[in-house]
C-alpha positions as CSV (number, residue, x, y, z in Angstrom):
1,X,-204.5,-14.0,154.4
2,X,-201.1,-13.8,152.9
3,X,-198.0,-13.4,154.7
4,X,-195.7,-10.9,154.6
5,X,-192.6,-9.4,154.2
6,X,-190.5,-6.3,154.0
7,X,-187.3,-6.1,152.3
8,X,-185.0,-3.4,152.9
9,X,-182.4,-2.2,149.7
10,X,-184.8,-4.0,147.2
11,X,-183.7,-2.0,144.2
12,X,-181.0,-4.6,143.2
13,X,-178.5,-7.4,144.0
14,X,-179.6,-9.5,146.8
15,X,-182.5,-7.5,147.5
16,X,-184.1,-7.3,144.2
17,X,-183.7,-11.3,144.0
18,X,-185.3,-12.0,147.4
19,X,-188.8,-9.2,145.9
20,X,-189.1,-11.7,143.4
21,X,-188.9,-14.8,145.1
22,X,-191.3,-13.8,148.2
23,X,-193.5,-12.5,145.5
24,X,-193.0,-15.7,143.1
25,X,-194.0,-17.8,146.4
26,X,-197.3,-16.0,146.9
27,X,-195.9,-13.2,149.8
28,X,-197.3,-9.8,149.6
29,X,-194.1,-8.3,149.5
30,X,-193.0,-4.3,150.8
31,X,-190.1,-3.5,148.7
32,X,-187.9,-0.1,150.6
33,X,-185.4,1.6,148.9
34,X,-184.0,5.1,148.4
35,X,-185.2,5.4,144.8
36,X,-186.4,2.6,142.5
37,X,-184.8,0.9,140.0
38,X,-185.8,-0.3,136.0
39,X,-186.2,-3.9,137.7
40,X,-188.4,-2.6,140.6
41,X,-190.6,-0.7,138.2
42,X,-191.0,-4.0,135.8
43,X,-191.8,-6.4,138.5
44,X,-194.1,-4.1,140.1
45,X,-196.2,-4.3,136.7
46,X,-196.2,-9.0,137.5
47,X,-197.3,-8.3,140.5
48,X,-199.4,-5.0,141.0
49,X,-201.7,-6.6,143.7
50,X,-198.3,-8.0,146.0
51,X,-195.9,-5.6,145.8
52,X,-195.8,-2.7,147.2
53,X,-192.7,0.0,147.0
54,X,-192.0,2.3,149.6
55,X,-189.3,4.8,149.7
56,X,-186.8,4.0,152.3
57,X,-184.0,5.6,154.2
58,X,-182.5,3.5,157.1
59,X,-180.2,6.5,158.3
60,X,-183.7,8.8,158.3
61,X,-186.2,7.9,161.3
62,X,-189.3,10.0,159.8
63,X,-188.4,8.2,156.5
64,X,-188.8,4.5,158.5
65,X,-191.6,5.6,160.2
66,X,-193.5,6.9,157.1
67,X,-192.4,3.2,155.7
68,X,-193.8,1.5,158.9
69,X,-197.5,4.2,158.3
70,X,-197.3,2.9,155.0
71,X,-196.9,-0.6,155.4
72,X,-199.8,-0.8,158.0
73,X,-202.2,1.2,155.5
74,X,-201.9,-1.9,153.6
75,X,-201.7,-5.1,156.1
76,X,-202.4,-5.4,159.5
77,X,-199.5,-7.2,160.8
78,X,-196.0,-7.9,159.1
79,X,-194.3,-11.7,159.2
80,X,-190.9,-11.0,158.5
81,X,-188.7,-8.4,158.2
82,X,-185.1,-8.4,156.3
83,X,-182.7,-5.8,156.7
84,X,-180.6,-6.2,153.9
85,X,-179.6,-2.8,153.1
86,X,-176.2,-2.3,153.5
87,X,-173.0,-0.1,151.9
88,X,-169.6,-1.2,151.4
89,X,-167.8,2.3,151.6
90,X,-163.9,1.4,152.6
91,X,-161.7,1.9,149.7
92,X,-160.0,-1.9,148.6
93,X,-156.6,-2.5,148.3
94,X,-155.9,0.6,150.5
95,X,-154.2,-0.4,153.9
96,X,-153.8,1.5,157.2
97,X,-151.1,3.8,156.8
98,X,-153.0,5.3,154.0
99,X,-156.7,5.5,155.1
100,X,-158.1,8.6,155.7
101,X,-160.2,8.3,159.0
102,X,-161.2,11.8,158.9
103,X,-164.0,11.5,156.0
104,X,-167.2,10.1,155.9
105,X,-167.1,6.7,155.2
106,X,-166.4,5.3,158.6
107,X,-169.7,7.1,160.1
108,X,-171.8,6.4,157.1
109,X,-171.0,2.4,157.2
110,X,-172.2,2.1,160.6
111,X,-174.8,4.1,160.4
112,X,-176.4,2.3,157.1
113,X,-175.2,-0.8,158.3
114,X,-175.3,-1.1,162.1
115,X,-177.6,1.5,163.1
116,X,-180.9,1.0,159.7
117,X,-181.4,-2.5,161.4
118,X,-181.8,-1.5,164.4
119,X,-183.9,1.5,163.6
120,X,-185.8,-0.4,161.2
121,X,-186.3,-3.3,164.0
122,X,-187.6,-0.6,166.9
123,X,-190.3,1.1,164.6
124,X,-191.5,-2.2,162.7
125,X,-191.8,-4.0,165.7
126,X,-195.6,-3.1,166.8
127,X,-196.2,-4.8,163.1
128,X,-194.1,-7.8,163.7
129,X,-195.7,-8.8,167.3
130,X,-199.3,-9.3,165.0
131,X,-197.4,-11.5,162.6
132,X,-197.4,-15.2,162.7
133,X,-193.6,-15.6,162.0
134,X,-192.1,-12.8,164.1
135,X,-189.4,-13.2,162.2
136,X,-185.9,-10.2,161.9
137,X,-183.4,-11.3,159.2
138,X,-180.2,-9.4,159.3
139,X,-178.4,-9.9,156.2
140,X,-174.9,-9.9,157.6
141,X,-171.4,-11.3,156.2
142,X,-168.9,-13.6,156.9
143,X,-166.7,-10.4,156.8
144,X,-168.4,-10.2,160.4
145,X,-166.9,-13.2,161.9
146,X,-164.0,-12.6,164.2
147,X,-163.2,-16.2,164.4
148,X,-162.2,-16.4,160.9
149,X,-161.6,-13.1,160.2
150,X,-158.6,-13.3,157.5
151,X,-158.8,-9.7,155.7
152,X,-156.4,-7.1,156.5
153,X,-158.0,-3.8,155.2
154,X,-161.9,-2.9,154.9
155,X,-162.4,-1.9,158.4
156,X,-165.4,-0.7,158.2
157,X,-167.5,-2.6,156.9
158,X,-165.9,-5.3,158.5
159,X,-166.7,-3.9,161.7
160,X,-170.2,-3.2,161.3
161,X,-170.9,-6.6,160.4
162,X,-169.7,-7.9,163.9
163,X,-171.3,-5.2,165.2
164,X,-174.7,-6.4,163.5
165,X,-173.9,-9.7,164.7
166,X,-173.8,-8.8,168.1
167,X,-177.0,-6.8,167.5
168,X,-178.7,-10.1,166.4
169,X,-177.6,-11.6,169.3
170,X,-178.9,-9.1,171.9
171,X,-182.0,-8.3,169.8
172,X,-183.0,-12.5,170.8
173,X,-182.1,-12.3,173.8
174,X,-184.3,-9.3,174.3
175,X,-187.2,-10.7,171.8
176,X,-187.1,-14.5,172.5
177,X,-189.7,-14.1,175.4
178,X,-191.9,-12.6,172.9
179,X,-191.7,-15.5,170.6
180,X,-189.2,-13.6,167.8
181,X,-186.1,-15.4,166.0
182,X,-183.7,-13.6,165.3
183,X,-181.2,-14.6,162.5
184,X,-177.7,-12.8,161.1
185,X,-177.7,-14.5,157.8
186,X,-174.1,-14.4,155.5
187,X,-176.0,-14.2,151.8
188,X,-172.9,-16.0,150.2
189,X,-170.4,-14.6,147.8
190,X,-173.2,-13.2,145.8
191,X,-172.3,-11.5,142.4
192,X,-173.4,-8.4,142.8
193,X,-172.3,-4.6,142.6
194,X,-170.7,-5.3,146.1
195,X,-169.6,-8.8,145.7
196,X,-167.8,-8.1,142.1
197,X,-168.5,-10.6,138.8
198,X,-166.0,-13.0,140.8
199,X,-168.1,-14.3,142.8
200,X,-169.4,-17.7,143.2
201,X,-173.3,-17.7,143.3
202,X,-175.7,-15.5,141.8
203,X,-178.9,-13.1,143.0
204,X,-181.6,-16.0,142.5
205,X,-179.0,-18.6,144.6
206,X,-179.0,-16.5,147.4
207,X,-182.5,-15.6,147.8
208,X,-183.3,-19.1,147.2
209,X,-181.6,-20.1,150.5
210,X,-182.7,-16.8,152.4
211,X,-186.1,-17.6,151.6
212,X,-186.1,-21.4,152.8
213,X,-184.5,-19.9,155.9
214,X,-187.1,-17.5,156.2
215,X,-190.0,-20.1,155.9
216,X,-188.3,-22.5,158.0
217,X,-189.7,-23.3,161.4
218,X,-187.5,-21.6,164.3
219,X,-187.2,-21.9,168.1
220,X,-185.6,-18.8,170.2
221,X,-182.6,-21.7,171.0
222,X,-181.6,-22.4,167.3
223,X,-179.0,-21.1,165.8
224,X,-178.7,-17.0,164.9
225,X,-175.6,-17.0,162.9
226,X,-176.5,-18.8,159.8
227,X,-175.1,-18.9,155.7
228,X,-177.9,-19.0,153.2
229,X,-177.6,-22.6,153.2
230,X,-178.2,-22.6,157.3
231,X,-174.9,-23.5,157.8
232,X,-173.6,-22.2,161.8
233,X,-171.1,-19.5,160.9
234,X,-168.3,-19.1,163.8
235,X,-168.8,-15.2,165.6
């Protein structure tokens, strides 16, 4: 039987890239997202027989559980799970004494970013146990690590990637008995809507390295805290 995977914001960037890979490699792949996307709707028509989509809304629980019901109309157990989706709400170049902490965008980071994974982790766990990977990939950031935390604005989002970090690292604490691995992955400076034309790698290089991380062979003692090249990051 194939393996398989669920991907969380698959519509684009990172997401989108890593759909096509698992599906390229021969994964029956379960695409979530709030709404589709042009790309989504074309790859669907390659792969009609791997790819599912499934409408997706990490801050929603009946949306995740109608994602888990229809994942498990379709396979019987699920491999590995990625939580990539993610918002980058804080406004950049803005510092302190000019943030507006009253509005929305502190709440809304950690609840797409912090709270989806772990919501998402809870309901599709029954799934995971019957996989043969057991497998939770966090897509964090090195905007997460305190150690070599150099910015001096985008609290938010900063935070709720050390936040997800330390989620990563109770979640395998709690799992590892179980035999899950839990990994907090930092996708790279990925050129992306989020990571601006700037950036140093593209989509495919990213989901290249997710995906040899996520078909790599892991014990409960390796490393969680991982680049998309495996590298340790420092918390």
């Amino acid at each position: 039987m194939k393996e398989t995977v669920f991907v969380s914001g698959a519509n684009r960037g990172v997401g989108f890239a890593l759909v096509e890979k698992f599906l390229r490699e021969g994964f029956c792949v379960f695409a979530g997202s709030r709404k589709s996307s042009a790309d989504l709707s074309a790859i669907l028509k390659k792969f009609p027989e791997n790819l599912t989509l499934v409408t997706l809304d990490v801050t929603d629980m009946d949306s995740i559980r109608q994602a888990v019901k229809k994942v498990a109309e379709t396979a019987p157990a699920l491999d590995i799970l990625i939580n990539n989706a993610a918002v980058y709400l804080d406004n950049k170049g803005v510092l302190l004494e000019k943030l507006d902490l009253n509005d929305e965008h502190l709440e809304k980071t950690m609840d797409v970013n912090v709270y989806g994974p772990l919501r998402m982790t809870q309901q599709f766990l029954p799934l995971l146990e019957k996989g043969k990977r057991k497998l939770i990939m966090n897509i964090s950031s090195e905007a997460g690590s305190i150690a070599d935390g150099w910015r001096k604005e985008a609290f938010a989002y900063c935070m709720s990637k050390s936040a997800l970090n330390m989620q990563s690292r109770i979640l395998q604490n709690y799992l590892a008995p179980r035999g899950f691995k839990i990994l907090a992955v930092h996708p790279g400076w990925v050129r992306t809507e989020m990571g601006g034309p700037n950036a140093s790698i593209s989509t495919e290089e990213s989901a290249e390295g997710i995906f040899k991380l996520a078909t790599r062979k892991w014990t409960s003692e390796d490393v969680i805290y991982i680049d998309y090249q495996g590298n340790a990051m420092r918390w």
